[in-house]
mmCIF file of the protein (N, C-alpha, C, O) and its ligand, coordinates in Angstrom:
data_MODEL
# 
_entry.id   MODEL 
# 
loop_
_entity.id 
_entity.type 
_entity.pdbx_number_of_molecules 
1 polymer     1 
2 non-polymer 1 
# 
_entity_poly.entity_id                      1 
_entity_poly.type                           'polypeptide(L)' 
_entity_poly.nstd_linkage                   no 
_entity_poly.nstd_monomer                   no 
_entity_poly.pdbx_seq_one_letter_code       
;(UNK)(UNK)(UNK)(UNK)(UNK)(UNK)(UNK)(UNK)(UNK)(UNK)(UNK)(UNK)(UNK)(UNK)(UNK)(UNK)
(UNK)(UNK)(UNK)(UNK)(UNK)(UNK)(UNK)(UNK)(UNK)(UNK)(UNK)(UNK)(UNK)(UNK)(UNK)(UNK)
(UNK)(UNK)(UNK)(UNK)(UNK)(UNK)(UNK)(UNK)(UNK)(UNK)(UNK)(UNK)(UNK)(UNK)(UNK)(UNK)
(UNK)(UNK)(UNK)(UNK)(UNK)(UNK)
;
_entity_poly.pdbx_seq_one_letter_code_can   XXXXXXXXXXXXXXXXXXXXXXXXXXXXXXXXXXXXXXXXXXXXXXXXXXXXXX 
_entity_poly.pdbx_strand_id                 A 
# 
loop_
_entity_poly_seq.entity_id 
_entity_poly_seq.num 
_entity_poly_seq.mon_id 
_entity_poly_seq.hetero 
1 1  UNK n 
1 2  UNK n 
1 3  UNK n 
1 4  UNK n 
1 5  UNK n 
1 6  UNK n 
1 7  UNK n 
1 8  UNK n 
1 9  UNK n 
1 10 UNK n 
1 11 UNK n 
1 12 UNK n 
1 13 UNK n 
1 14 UNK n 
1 15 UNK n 
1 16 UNK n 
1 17 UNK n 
1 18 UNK n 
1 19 UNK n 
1 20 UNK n 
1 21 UNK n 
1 22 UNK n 
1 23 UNK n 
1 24 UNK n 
1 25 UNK n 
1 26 UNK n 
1 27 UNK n 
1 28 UNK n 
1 29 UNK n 
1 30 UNK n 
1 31 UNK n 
1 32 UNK n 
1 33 UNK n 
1 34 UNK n 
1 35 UNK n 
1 36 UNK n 
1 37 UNK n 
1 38 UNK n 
1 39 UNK n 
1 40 UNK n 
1 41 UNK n 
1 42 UNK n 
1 43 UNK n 
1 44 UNK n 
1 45 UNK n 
1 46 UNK n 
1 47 UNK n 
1 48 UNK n 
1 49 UNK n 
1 50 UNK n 
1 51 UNK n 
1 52 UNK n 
1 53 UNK n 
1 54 UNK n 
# 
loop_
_struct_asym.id 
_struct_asym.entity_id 
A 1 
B 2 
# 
loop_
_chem_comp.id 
_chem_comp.type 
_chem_comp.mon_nstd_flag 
UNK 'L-peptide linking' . 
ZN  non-polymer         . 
# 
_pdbx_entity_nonpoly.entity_id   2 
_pdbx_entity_nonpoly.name        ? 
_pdbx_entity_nonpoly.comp_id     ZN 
# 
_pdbx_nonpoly_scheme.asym_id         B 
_pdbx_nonpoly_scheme.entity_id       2 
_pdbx_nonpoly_scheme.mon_id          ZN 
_pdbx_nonpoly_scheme.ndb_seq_num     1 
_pdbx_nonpoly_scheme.pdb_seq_num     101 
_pdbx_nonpoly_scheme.auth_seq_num    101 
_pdbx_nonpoly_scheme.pdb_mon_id      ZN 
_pdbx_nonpoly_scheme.auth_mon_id     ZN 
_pdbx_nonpoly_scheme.pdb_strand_id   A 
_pdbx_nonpoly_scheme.pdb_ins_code    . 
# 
loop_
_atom_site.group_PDB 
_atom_site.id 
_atom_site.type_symbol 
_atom_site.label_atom_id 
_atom_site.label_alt_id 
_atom_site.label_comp_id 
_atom_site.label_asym_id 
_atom_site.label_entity_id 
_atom_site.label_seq_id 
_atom_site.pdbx_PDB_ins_code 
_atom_site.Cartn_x 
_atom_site.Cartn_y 
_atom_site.Cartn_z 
_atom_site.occupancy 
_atom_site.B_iso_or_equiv 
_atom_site.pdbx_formal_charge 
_atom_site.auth_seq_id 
_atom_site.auth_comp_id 
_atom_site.auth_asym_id 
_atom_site.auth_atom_id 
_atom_site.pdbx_PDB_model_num 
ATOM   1   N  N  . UNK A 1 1  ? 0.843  -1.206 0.000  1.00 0.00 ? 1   UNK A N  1 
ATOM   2   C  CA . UNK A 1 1  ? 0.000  0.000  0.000  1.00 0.00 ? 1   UNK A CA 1 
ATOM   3   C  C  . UNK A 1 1  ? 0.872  1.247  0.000  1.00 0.00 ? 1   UNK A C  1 
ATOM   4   O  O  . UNK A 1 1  ? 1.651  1.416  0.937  1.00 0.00 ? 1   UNK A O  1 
ATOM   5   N  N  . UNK A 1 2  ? 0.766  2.402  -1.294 1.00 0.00 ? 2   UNK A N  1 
ATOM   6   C  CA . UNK A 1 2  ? 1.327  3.590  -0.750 1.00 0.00 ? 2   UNK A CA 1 
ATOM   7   C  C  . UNK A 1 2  ? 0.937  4.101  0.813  1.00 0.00 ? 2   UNK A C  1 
ATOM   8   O  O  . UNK A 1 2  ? -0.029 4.001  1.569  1.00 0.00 ? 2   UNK A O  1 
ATOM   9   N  N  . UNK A 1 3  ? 2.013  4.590  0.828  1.00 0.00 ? 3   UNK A N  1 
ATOM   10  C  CA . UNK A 1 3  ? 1.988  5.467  1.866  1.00 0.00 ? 3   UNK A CA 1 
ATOM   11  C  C  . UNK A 1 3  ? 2.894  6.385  2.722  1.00 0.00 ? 3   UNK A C  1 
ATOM   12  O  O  . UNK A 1 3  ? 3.779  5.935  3.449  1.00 0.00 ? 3   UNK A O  1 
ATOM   13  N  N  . UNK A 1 4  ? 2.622  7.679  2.590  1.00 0.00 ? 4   UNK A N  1 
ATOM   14  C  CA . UNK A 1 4  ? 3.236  9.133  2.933  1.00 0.00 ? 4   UNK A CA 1 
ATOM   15  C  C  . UNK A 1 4  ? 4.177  8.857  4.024  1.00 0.00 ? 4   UNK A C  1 
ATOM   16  O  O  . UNK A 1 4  ? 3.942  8.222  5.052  1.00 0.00 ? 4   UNK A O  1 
ATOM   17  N  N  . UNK A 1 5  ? 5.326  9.445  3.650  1.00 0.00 ? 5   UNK A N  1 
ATOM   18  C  CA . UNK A 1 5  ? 6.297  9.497  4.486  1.00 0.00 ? 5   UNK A CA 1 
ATOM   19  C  C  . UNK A 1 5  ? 7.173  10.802 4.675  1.00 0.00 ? 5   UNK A C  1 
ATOM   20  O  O  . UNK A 1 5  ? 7.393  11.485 3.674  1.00 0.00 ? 5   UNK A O  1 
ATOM   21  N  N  . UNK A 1 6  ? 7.619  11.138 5.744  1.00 0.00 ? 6   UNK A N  1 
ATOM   22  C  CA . UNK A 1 6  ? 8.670  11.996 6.138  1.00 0.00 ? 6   UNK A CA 1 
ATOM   23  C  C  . UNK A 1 6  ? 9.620  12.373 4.620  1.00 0.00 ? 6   UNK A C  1 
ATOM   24  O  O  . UNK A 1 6  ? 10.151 11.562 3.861  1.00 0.00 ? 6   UNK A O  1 
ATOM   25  N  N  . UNK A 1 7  ? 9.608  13.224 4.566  1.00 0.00 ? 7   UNK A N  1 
ATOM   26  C  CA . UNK A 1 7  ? 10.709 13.061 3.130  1.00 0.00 ? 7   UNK A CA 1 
ATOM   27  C  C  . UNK A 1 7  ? 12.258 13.012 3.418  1.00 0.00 ? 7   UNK A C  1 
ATOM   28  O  O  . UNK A 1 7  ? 12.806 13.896 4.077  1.00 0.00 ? 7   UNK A O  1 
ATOM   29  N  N  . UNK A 1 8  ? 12.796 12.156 2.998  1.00 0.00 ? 8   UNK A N  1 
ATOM   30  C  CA . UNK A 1 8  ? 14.202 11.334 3.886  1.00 0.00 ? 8   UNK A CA 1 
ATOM   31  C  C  . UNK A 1 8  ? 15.155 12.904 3.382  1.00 0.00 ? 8   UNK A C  1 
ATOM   32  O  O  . UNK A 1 8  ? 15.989 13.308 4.193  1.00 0.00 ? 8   UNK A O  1 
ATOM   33  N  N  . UNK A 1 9  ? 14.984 13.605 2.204  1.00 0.00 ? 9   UNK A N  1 
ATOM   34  C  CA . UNK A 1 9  ? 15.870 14.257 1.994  1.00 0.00 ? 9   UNK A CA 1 
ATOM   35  C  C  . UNK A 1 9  ? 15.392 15.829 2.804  1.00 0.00 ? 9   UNK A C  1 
ATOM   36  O  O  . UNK A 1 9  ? 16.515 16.047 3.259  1.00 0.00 ? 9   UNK A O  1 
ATOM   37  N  N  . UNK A 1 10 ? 14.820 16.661 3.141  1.00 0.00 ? 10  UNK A N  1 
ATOM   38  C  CA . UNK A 1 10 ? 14.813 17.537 3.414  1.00 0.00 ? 10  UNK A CA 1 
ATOM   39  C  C  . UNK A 1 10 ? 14.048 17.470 5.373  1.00 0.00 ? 10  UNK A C  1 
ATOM   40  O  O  . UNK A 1 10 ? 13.968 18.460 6.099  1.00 0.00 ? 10  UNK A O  1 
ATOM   41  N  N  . UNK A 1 11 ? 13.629 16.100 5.744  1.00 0.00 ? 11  UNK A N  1 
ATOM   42  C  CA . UNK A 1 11 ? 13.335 15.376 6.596  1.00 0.00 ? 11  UNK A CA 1 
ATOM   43  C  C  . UNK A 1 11 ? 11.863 16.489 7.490  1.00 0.00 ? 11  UNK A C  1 
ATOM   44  O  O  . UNK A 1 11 ? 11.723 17.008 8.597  1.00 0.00 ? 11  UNK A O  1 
ATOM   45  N  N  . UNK A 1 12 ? 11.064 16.393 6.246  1.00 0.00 ? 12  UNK A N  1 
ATOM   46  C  CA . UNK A 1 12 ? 9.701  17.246 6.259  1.00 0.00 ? 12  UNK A CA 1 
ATOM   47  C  C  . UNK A 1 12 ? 10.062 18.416 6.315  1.00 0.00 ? 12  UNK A C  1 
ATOM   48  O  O  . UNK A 1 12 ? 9.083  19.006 5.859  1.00 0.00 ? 12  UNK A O  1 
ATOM   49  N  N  . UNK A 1 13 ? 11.206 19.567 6.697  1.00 0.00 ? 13  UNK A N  1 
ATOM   50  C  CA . UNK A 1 13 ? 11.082 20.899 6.724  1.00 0.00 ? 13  UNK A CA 1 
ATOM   51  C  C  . UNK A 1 13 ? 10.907 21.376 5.307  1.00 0.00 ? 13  UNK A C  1 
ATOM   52  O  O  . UNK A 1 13 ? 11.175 22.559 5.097  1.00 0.00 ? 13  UNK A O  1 
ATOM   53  N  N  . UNK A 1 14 ? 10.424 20.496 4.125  1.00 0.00 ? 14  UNK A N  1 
ATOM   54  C  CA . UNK A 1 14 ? 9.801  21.132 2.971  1.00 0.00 ? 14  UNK A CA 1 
ATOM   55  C  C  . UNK A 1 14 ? 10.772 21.925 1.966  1.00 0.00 ? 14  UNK A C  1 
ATOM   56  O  O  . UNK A 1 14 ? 10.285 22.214 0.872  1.00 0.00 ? 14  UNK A O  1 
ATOM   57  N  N  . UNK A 1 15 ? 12.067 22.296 2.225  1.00 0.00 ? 15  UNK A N  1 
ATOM   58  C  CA . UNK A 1 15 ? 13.010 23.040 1.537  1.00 0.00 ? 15  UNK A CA 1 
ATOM   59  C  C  . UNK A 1 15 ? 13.599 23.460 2.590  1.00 0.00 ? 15  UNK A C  1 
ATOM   60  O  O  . UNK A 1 15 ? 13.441 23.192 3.781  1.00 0.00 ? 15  UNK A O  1 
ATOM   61  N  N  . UNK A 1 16 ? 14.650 24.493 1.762  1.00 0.00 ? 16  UNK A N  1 
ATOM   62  C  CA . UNK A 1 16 ? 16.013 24.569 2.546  1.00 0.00 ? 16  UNK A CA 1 
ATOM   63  C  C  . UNK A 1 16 ? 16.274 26.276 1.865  1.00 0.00 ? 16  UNK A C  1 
ATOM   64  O  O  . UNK A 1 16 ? 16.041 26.632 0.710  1.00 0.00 ? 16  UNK A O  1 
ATOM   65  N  N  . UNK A 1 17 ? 16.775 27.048 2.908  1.00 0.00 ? 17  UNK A N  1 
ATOM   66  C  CA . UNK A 1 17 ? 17.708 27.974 2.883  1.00 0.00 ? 17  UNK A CA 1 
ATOM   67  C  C  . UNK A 1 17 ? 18.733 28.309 2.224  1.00 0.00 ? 17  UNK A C  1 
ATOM   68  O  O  . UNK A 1 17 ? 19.812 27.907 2.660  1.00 0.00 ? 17  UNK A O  1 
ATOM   69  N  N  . UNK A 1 18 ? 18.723 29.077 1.076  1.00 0.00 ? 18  UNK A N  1 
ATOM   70  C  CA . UNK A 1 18 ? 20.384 28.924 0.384  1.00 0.00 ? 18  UNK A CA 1 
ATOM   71  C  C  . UNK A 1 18 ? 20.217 30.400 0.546  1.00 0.00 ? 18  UNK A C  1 
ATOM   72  O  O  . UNK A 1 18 ? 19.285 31.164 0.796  1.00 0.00 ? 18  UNK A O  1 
ATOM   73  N  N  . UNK A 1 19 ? 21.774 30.512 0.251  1.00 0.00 ? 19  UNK A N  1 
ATOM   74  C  CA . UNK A 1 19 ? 22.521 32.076 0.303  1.00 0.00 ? 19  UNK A CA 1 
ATOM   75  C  C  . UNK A 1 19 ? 22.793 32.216 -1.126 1.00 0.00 ? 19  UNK A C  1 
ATOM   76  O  O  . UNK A 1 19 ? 23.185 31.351 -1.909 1.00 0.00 ? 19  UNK A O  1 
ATOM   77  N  N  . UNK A 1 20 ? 22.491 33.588 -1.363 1.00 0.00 ? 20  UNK A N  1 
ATOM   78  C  CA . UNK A 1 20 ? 22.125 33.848 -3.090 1.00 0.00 ? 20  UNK A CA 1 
ATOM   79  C  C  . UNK A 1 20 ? 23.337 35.042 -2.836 1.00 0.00 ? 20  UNK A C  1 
ATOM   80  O  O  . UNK A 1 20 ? 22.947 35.987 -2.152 1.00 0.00 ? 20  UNK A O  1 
ATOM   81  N  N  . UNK A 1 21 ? 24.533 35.097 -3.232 1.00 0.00 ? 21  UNK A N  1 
ATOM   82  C  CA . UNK A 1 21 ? 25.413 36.332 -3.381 1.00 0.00 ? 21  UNK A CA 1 
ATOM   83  C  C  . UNK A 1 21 ? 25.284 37.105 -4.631 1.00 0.00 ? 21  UNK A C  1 
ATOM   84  O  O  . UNK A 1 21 ? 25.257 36.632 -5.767 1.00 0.00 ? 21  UNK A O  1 
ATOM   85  N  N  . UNK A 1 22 ? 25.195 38.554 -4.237 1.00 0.00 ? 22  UNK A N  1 
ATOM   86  C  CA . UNK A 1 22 ? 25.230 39.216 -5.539 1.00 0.00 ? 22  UNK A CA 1 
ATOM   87  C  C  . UNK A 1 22 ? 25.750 40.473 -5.439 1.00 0.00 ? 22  UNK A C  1 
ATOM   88  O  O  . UNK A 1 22 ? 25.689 40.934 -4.299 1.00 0.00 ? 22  UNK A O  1 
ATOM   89  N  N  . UNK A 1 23 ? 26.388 41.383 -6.514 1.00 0.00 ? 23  UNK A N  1 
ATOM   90  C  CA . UNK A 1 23 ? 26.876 42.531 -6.120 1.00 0.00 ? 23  UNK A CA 1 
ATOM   91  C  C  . UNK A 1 23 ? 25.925 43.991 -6.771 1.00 0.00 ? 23  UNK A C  1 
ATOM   92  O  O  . UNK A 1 23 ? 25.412 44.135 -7.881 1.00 0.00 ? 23  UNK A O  1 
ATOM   93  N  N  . UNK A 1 24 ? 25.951 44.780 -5.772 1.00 0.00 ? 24  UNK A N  1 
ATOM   94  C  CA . UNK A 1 24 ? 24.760 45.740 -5.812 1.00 0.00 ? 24  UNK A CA 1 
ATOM   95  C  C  . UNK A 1 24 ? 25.851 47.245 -6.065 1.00 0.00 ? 24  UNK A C  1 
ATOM   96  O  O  . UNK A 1 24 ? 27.013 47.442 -5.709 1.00 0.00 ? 24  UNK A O  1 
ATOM   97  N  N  . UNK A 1 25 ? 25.115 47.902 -6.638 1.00 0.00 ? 25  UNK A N  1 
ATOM   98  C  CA . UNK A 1 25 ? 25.860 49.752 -6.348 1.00 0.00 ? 25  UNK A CA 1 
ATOM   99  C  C  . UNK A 1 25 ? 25.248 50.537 -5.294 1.00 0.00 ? 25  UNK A C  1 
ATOM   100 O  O  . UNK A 1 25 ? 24.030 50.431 -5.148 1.00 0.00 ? 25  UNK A O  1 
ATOM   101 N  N  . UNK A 1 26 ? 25.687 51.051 -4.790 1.00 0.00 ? 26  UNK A N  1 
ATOM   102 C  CA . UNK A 1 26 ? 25.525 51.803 -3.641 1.00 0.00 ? 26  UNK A CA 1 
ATOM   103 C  C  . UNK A 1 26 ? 25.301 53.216 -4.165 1.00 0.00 ? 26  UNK A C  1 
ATOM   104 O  O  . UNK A 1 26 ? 25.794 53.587 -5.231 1.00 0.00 ? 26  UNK A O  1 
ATOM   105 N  N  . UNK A 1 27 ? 24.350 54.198 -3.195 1.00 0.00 ? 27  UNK A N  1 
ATOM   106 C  CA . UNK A 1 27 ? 24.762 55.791 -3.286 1.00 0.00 ? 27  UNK A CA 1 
ATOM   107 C  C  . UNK A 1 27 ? 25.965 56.479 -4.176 1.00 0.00 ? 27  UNK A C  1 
ATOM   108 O  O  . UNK A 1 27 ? 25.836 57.294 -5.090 1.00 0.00 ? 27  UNK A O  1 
ATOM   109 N  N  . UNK A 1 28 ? 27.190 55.899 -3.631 1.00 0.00 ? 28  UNK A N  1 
ATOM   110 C  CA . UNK A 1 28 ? 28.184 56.686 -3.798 1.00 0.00 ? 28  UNK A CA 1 
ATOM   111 C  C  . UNK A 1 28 ? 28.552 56.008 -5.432 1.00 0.00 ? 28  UNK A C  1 
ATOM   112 O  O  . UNK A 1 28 ? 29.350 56.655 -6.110 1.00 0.00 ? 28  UNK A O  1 
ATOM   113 N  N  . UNK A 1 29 ? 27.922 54.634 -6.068 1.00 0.00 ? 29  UNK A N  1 
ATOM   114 C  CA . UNK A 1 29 ? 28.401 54.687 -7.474 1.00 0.00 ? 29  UNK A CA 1 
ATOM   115 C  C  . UNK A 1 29 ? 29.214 53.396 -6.751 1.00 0.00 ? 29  UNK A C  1 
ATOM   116 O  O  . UNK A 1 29 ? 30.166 53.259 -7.518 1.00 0.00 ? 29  UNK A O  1 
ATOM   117 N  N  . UNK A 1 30 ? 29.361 52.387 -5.711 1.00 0.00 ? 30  UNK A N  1 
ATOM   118 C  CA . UNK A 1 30 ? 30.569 52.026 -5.091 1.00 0.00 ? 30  UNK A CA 1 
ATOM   119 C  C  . UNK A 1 30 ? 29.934 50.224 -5.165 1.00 0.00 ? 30  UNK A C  1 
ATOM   120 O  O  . UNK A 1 30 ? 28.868 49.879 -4.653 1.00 0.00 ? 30  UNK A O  1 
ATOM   121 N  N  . UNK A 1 31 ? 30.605 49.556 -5.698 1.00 0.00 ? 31  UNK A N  1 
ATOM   122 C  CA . UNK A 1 31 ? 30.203 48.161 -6.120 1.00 0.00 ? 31  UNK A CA 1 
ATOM   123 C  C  . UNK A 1 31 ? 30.229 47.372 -4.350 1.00 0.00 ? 31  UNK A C  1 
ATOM   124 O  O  . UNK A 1 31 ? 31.238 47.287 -3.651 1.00 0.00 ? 31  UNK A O  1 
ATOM   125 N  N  . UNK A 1 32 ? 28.833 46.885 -3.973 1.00 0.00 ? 32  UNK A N  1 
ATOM   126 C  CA . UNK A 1 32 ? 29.122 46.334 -2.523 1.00 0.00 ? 32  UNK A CA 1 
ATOM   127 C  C  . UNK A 1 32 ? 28.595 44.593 -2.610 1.00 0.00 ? 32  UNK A C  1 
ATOM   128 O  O  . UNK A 1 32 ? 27.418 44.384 -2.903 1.00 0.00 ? 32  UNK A O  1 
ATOM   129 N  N  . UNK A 1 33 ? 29.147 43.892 -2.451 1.00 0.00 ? 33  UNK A N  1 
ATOM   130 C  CA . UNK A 1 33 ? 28.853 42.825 -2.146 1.00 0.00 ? 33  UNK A CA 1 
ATOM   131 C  C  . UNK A 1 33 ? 27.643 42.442 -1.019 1.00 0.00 ? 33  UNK A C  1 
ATOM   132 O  O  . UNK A 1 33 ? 27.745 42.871 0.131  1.00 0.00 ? 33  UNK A O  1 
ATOM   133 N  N  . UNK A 1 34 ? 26.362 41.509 -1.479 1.00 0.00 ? 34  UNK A N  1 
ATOM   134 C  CA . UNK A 1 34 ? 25.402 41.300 -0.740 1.00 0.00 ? 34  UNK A CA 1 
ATOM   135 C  C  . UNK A 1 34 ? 25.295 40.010 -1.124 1.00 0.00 ? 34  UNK A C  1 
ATOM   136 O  O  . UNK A 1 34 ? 25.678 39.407 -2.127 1.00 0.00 ? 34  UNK A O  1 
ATOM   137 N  N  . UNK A 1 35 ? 24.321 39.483 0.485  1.00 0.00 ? 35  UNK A N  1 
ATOM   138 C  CA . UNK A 1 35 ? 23.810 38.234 0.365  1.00 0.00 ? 35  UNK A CA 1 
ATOM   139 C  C  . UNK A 1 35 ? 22.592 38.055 1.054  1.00 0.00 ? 35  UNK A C  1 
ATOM   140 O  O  . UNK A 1 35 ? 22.475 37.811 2.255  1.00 0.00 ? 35  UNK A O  1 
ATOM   141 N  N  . UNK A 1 36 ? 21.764 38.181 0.288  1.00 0.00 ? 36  UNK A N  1 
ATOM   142 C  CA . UNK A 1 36 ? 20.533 37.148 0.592  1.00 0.00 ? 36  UNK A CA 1 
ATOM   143 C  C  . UNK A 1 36 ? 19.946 35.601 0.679  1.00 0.00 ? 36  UNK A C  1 
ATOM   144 O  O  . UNK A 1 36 ? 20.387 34.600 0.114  1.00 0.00 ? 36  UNK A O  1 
ATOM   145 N  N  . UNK A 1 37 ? 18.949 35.712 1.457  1.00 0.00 ? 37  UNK A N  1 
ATOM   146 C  CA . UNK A 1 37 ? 18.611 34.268 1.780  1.00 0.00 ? 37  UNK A CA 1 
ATOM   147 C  C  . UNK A 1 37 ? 17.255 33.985 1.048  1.00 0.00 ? 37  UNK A C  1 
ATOM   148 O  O  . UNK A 1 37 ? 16.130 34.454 1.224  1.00 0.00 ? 37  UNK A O  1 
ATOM   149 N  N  . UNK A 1 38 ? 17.828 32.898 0.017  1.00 0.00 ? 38  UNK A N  1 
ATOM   150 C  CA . UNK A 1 38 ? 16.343 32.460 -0.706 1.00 0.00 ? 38  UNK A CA 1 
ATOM   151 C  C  . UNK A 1 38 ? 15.787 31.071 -0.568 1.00 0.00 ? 38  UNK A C  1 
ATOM   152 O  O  . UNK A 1 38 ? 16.422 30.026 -0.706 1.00 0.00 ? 38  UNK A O  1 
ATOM   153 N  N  . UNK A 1 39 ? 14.635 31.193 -0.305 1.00 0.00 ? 39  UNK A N  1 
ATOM   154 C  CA . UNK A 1 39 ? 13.948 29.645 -0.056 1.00 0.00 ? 39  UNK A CA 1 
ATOM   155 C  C  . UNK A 1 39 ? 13.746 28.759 -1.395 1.00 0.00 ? 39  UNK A C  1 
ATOM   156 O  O  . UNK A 1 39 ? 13.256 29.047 -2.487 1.00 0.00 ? 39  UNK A O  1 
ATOM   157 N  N  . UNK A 1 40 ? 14.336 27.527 -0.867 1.00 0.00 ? 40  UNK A N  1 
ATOM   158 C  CA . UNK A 1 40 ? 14.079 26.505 -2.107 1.00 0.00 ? 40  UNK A CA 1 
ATOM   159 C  C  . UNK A 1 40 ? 13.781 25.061 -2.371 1.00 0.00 ? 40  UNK A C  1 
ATOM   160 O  O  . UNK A 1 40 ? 14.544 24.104 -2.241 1.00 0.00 ? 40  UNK A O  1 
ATOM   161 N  N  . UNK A 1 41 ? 12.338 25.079 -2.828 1.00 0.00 ? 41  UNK A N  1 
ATOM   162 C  CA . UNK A 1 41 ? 11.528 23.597 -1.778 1.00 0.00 ? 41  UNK A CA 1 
ATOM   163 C  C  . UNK A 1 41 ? 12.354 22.861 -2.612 1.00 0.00 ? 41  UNK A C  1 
ATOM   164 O  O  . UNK A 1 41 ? 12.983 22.950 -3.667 1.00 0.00 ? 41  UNK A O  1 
ATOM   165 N  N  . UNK A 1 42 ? 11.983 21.763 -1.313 1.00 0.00 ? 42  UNK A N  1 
ATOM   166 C  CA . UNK A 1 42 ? 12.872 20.161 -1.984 1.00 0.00 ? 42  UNK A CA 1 
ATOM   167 C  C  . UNK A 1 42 ? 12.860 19.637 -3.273 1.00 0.00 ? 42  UNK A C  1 
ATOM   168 O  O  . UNK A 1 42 ? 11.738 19.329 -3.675 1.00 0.00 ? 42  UNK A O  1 
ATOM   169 N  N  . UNK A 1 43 ? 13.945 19.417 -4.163 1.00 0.00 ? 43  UNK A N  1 
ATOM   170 C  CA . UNK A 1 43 ? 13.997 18.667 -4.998 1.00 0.00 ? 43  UNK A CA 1 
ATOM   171 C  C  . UNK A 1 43 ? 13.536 17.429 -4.999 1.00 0.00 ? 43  UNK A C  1 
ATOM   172 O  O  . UNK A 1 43 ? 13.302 16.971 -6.117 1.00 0.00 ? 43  UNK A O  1 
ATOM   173 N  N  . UNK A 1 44 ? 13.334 16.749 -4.092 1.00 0.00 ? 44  UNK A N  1 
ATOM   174 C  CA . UNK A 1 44 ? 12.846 15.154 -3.869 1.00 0.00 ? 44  UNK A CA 1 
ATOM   175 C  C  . UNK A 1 44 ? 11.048 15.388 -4.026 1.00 0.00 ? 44  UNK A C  1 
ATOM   176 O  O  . UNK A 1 44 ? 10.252 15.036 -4.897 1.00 0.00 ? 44  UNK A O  1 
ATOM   177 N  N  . UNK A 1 45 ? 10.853 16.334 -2.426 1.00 0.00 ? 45  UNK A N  1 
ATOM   178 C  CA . UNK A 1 45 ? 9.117  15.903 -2.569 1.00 0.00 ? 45  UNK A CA 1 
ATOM   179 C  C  . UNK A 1 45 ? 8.871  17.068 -2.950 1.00 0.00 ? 45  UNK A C  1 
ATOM   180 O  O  . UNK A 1 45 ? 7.876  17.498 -2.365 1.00 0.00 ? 45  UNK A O  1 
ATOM   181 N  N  . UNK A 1 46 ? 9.500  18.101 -3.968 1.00 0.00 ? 46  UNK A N  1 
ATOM   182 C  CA . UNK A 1 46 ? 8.952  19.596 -4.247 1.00 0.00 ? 46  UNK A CA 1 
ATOM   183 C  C  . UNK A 1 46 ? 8.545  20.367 -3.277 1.00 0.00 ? 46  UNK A C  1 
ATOM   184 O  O  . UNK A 1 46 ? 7.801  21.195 -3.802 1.00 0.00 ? 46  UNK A O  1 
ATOM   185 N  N  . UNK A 1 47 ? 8.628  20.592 -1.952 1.00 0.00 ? 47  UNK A N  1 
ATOM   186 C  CA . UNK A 1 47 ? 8.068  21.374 -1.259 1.00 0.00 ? 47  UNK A CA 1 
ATOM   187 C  C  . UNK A 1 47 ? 6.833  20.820 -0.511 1.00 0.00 ? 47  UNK A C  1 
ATOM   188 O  O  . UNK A 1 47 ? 6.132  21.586 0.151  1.00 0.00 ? 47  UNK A O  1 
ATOM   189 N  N  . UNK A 1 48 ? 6.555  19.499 -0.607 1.00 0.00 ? 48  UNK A N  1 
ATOM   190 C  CA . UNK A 1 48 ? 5.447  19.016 0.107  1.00 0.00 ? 48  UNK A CA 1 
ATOM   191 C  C  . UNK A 1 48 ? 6.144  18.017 1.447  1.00 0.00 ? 48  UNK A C  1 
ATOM   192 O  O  . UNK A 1 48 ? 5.340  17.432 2.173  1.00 0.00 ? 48  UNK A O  1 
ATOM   193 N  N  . UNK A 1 49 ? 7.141  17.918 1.626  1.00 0.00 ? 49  UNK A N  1 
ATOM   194 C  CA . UNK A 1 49 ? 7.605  17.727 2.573  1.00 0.00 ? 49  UNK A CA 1 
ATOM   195 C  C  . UNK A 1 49 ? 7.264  15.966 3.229  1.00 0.00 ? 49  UNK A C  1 
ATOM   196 O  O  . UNK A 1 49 ? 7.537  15.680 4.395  1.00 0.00 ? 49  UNK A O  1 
ATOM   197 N  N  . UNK A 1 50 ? 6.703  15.040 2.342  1.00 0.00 ? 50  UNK A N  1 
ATOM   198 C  CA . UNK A 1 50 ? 6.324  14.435 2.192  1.00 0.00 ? 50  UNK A CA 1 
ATOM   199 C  C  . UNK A 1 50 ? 6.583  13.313 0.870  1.00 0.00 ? 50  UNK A C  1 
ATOM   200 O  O  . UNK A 1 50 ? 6.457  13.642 -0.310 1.00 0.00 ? 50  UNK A O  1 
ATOM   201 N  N  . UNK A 1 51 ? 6.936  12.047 1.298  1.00 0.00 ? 51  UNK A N  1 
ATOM   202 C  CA . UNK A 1 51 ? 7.312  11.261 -0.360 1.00 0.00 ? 51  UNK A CA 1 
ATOM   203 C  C  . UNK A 1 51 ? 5.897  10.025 0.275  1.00 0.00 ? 51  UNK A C  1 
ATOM   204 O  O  . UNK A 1 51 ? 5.479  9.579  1.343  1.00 0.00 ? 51  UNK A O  1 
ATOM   205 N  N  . UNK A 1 52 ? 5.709  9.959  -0.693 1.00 0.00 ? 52  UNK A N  1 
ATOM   206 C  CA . UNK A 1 52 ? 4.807  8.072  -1.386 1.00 0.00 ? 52  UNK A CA 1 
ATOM   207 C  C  . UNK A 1 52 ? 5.379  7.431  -1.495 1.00 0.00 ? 52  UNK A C  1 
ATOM   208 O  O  . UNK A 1 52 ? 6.208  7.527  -2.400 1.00 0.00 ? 52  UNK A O  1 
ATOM   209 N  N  . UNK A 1 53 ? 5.345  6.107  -0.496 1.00 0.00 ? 53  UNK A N  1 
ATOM   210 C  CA . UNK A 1 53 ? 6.244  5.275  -0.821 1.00 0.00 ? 53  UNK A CA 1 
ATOM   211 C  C  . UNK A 1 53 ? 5.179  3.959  -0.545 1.00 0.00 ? 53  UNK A C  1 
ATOM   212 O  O  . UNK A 1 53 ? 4.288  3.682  0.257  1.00 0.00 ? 53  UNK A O  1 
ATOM   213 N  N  . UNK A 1 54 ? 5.755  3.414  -1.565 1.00 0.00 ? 54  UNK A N  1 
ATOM   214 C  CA . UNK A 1 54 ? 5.295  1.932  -1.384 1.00 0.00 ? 54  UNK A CA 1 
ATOM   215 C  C  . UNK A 1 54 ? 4.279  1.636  -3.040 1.00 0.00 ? 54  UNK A C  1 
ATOM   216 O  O  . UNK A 1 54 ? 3.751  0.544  -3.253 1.00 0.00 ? 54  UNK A O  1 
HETATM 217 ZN ZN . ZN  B 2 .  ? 11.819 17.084 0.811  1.00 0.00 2 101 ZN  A ZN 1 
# 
């Protein structure tokens, strides 16, 4: 019988946190290095945090 499971790869928290670096201009014209944090559901269960198994 299928049936829903924990998703072994992201272990239900649904996606994961990555750091996205990029460089921005400032006021002064002045190249500054930034990093943001972008969310990115699981490759395994897409964001449902959850696999079918069986
Ligand atoms: Zn997952």
């Amino acid at each position: 019988m299928p049936e829903n499971q924990t998703c072994p790869s992201c272990g239900g928290a649904r996606g994961t946190d990555k750091v996205e670096a990029s460089v921005e201009l400032d006021e002064q014209g002045q190249l500054v290095p930034k990093q943001r944090s972008v969310w990115s559901p699981c490759g395994l269960c897409h964001g449902q945090g959850t696999v079918v198994v069986g």
